[in-house]
ZADO-1210 file (C-alpha; in nm, 4 decimals, padded with zeros to 6 digits):
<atoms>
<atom x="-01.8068" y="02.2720" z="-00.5747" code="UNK" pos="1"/>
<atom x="-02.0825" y="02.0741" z="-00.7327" code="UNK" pos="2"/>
<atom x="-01.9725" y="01.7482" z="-00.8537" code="UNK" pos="3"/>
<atom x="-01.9785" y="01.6691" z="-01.2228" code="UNK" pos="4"/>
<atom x="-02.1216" y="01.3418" z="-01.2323" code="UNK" pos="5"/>
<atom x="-02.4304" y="01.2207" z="-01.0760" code="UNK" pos="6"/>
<atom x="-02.4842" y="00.8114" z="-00.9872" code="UNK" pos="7"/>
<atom x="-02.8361" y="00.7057" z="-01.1733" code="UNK" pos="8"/>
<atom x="-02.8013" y="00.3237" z="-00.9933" code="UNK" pos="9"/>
<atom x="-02.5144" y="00.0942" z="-00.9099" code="UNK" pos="10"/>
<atom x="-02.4539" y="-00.2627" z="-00.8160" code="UNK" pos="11"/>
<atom x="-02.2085" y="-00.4942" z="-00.7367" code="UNK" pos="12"/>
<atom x="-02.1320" y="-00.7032" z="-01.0674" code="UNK" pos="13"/>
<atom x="-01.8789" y="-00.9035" z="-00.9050" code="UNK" pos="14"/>
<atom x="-01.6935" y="-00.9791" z="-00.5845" code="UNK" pos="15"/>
<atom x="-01.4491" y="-01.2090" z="-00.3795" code="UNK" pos="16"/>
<atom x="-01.2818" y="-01.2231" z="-00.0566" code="UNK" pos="17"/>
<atom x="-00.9928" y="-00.8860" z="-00.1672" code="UNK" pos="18"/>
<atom x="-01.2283" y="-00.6755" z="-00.3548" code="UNK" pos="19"/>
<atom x="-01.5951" y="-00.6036" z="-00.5146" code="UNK" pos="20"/>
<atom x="-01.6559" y="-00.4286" z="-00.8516" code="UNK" pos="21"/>
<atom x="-01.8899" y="-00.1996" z="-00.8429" code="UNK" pos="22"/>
<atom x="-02.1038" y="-00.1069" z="-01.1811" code="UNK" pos="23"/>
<atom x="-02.2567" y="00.2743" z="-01.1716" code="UNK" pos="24"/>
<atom x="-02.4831" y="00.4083" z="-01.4557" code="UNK" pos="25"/>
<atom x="-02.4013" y="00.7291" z="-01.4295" code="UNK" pos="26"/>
<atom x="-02.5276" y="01.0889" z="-01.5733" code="UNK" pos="27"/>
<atom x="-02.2653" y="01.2743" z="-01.7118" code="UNK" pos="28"/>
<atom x="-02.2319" y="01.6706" z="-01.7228" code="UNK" pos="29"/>
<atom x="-02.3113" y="01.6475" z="-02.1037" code="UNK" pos="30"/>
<atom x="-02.6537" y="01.4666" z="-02.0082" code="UNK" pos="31"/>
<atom x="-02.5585" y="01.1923" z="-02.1620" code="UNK" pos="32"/>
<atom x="-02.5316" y="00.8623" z="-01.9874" code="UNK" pos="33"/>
<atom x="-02.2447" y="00.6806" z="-01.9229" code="UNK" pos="34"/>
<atom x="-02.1182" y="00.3244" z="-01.7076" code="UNK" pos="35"/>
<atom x="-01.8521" y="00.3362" z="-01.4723" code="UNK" pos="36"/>
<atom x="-01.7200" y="00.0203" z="-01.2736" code="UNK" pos="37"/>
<atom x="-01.5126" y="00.0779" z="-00.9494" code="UNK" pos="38"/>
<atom x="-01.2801" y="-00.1791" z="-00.7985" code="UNK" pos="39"/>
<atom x="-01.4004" y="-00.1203" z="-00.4509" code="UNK" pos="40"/>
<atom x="-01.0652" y="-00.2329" z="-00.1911" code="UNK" pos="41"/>
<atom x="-01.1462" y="-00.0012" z="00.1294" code="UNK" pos="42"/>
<atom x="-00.8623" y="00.1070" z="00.3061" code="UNK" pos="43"/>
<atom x="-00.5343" y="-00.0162" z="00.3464" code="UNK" pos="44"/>
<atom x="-00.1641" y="00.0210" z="00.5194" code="UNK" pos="45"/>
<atom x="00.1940" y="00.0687" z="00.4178" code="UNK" pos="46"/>
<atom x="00.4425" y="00.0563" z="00.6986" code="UNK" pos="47"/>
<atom x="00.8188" y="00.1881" z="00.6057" code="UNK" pos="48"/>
<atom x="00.9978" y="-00.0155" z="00.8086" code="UNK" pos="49"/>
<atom x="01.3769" y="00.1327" z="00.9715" code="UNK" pos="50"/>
<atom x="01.5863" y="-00.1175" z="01.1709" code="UNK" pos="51"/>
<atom x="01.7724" y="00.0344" z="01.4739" code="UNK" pos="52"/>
<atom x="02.0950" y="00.0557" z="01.2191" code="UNK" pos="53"/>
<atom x="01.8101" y="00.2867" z="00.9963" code="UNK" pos="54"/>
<atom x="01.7908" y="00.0529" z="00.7225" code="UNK" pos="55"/>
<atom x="01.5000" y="00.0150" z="00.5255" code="UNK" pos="56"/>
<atom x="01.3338" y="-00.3509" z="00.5465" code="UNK" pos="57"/>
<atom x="01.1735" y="-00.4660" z="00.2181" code="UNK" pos="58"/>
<atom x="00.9643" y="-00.7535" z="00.0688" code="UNK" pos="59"/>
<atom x="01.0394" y="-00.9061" z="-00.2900" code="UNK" pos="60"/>
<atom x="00.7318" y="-01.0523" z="-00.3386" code="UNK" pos="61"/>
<atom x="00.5890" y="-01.2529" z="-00.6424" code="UNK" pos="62"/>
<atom x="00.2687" y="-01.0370" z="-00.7763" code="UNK" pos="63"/>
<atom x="00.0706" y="-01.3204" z="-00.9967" code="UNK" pos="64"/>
<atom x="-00.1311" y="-01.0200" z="-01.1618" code="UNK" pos="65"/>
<atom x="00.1923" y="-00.8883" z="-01.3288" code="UNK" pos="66"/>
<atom x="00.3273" y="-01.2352" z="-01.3498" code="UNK" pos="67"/>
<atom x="00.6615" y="-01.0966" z="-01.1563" code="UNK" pos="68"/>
<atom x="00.8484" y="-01.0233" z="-00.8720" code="UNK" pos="69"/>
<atom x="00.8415" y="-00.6901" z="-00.7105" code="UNK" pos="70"/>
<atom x="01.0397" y="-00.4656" z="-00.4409" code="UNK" pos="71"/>
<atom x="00.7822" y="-00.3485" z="-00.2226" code="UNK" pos="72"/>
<atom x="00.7161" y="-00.1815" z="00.1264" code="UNK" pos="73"/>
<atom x="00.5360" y="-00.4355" z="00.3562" code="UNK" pos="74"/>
<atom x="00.1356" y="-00.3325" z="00.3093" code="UNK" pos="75"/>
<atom x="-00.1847" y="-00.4997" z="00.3399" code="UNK" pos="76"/>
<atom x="-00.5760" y="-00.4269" z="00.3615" code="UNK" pos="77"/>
<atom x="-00.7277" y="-00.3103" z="00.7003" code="UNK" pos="78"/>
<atom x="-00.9715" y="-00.6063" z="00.8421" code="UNK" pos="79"/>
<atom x="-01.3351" y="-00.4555" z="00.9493" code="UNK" pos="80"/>
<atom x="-01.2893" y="-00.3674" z="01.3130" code="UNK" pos="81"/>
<atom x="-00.9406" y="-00.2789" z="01.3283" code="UNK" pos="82"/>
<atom x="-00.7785" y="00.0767" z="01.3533" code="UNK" pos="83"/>
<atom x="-00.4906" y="00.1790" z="01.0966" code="UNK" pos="84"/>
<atom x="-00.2415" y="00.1011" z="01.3513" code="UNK" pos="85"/>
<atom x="-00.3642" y="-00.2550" z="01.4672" code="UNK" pos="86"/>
<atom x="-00.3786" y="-00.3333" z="01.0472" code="UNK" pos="87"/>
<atom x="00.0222" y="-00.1880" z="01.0535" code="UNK" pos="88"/>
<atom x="00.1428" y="-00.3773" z="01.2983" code="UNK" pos="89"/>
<atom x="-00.0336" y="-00.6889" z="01.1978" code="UNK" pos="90"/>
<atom x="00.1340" y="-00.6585" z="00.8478" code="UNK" pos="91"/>
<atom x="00.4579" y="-00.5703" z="00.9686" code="UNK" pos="92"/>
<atom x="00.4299" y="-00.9289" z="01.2082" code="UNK" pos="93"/>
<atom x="00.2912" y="-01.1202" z="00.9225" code="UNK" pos="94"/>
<atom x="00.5781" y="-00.9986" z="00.6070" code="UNK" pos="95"/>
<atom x="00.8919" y="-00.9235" z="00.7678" code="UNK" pos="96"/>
<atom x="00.8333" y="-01.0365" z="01.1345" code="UNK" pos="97"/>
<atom x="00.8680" y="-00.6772" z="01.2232" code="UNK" pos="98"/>
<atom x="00.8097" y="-00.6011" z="01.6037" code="UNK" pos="99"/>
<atom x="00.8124" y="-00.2508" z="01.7002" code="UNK" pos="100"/>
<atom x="00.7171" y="-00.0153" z="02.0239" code="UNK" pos="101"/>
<atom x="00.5809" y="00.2918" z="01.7972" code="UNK" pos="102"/>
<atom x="00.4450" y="00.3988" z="01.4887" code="UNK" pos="103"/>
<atom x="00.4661" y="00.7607" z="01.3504" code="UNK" pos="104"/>
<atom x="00.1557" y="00.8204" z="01.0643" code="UNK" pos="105"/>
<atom x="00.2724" y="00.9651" z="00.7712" code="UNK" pos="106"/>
<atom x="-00.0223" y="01.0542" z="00.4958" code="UNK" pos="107"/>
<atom x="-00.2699" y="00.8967" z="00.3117" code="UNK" pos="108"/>
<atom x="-00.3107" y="00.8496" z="-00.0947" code="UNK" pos="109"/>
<atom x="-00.5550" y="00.6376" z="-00.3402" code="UNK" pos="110"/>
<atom x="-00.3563" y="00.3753" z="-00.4820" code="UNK" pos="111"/>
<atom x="-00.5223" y="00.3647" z="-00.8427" code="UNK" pos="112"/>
<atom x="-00.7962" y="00.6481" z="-00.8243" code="UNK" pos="113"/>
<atom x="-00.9012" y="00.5980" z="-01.2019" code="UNK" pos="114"/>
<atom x="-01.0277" y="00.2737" z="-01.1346" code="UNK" pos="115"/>
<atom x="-01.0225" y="00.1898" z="-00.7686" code="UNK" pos="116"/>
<atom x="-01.1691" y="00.3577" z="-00.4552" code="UNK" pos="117"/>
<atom x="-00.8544" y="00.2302" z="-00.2248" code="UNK" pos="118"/>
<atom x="-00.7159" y="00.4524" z="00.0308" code="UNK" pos="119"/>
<atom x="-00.3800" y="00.4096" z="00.1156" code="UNK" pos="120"/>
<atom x="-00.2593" y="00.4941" z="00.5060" code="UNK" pos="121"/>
<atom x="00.1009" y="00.4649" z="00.5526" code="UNK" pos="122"/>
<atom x="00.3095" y="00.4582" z="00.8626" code="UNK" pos="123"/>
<atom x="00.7066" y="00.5136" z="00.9375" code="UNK" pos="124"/>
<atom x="00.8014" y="00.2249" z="01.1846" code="UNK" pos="125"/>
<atom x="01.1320" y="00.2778" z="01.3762" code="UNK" pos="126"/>
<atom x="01.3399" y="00.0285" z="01.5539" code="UNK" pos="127"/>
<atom x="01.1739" y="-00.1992" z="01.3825" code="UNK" pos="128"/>
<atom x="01.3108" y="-00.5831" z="01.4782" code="UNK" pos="129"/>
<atom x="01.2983" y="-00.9139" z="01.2549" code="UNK" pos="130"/>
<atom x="01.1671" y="-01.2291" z="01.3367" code="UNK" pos="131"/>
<atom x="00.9577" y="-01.5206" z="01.2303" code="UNK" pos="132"/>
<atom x="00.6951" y="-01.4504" z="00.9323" code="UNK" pos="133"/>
<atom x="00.3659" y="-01.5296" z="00.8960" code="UNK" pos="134"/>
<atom x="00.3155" y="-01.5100" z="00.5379" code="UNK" pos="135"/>
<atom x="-00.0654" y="-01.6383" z="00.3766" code="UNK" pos="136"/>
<atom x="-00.0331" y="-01.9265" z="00.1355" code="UNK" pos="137"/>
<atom x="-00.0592" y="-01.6863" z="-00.1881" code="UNK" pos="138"/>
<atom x="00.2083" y="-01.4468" z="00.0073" code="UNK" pos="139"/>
<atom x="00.5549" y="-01.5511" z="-00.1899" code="UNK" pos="140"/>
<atom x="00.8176" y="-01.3359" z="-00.0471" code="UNK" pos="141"/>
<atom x="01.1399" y="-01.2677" z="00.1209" code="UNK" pos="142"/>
<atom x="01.2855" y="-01.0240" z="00.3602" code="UNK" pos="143"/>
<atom x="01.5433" y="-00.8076" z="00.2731" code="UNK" pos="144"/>
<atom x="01.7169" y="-00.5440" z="00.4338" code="UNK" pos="145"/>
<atom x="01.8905" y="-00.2502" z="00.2634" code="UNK" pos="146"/>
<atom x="02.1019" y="00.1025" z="00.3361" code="UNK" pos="147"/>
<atom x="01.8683" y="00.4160" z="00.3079" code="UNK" pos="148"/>
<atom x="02.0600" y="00.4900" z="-00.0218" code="UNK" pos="149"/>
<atom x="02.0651" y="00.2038" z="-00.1887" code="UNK" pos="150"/>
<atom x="01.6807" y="00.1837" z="-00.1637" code="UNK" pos="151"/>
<atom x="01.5944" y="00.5638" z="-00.2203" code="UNK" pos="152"/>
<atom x="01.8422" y="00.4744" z="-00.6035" code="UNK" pos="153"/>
<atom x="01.6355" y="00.1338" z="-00.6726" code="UNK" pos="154"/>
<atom x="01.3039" y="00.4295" z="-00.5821" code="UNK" pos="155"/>
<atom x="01.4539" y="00.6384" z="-00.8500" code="UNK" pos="156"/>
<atom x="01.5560" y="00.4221" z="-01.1149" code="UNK" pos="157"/>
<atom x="01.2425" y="00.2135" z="-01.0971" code="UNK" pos="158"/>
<atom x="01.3673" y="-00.1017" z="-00.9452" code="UNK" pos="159"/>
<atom x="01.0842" y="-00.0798" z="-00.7456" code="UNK" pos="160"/>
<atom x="00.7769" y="-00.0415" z="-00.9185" code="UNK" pos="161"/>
<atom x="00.5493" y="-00.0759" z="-00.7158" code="UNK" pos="162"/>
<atom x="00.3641" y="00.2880" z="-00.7277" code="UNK" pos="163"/>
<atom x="00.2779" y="00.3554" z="-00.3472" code="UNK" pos="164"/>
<atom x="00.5876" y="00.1836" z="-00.2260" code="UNK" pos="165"/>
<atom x="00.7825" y="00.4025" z="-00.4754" code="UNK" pos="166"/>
<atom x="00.5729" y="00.6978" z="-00.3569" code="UNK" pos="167"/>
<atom x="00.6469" y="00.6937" z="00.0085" code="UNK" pos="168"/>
<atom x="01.0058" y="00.6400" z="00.0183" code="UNK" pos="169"/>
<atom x="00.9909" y="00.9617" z="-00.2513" code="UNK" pos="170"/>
<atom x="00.7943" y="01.1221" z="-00.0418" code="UNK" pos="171"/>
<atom x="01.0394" y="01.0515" z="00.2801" code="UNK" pos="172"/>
<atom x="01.3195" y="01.0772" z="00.1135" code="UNK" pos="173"/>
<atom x="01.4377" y="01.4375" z="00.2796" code="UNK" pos="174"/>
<atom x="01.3672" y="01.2372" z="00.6008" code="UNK" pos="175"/>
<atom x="01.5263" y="00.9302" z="00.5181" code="UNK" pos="176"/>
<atom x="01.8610" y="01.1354" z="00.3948" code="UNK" pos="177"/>
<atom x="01.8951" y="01.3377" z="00.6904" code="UNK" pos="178"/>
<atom x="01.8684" y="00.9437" z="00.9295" code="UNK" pos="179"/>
<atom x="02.1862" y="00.8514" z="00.6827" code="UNK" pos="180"/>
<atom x="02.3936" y="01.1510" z="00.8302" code="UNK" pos="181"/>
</atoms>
């Protein structure tokens, strides 16, 4: 299928140490010419983390964008060089303090595809076991753990918000009911 839009030139207008924005004039299939800026994040993981007792470990983290605090799966951005599962574990160390033998891959997404090229990877973790964090200074969160049910309601009633973390326990949630059995 040929694609409907065609890039004319592009830059980066503006970038920091999480993301770039990237400004394309672009032809559109009308002729006309049109601008189109693209947060540009890469790739990163979200790890649903099960303890042994197949409870679901989650972060309540402050988000300074949406000036709140919000329910989320442990996640962060994969660092150049490392594979999907080297970012997973990494993030499960660093926000819950989650050690863990394996990690089962369970799909991929884009986390804001209207305005963001970010691919999202995410991971079930099993067994998962709690200890110290290692949480960056702009990191404000805590560690809670929570029945299977409880979390696949707060999914469902949006108590957690936050779209890819609501996504993937949606998404598991057949899974997730038949651990609660």
């Amino acid at each position: 299928m040929q694609k409907p839009f065609k890039q004319i030139e592009s830059k980066i207008a503006w970038a920091c140490d999480w993301y770039n924005v990237r400004q394309d004039r672009i032809l559109l299939p009308d002729g006309s010419v049109g601008e189109y800026n693209v947060v540009q994040m890469g790739t990163a993981v979200f790890i649903l983390p099960l303890t042994r007792q197949n409870e679901v470990v989650l972060v309540y983290q402050y988000r300074y964008t949406v000036d709140e605090y919000c329910w989320e799966l442990p996640a962060g951005g994969v660092k150049a060089g490392q594979s999907l599962e080297e970012a997973a574990r990494d993030e499960l160390r660093e926000e819950i303090g989650g050690t863990i033998d394996t990690l089962e891959y369970g799909g991929q997404f884009y986390t804001a595809s209207g305005v963001c090229d970010e691919v999202g990877h995410y991971f079930i973790a099993h067994d998962v076991q709690l200890g110290k964090t290692a949480h960056e200074p702009a990191e404000l969160m805590q560690v809670h753990v929570k029945p299977i049910a409880e979390v696949l309601q707060m999914a469902r009633h949006n108590e957690i918000a936050d779209a890819p973390s609501a996504l993937i326990l949606l998404l598991m949630e057949p899974y997730l009911r038949e651990l609660r059995i």
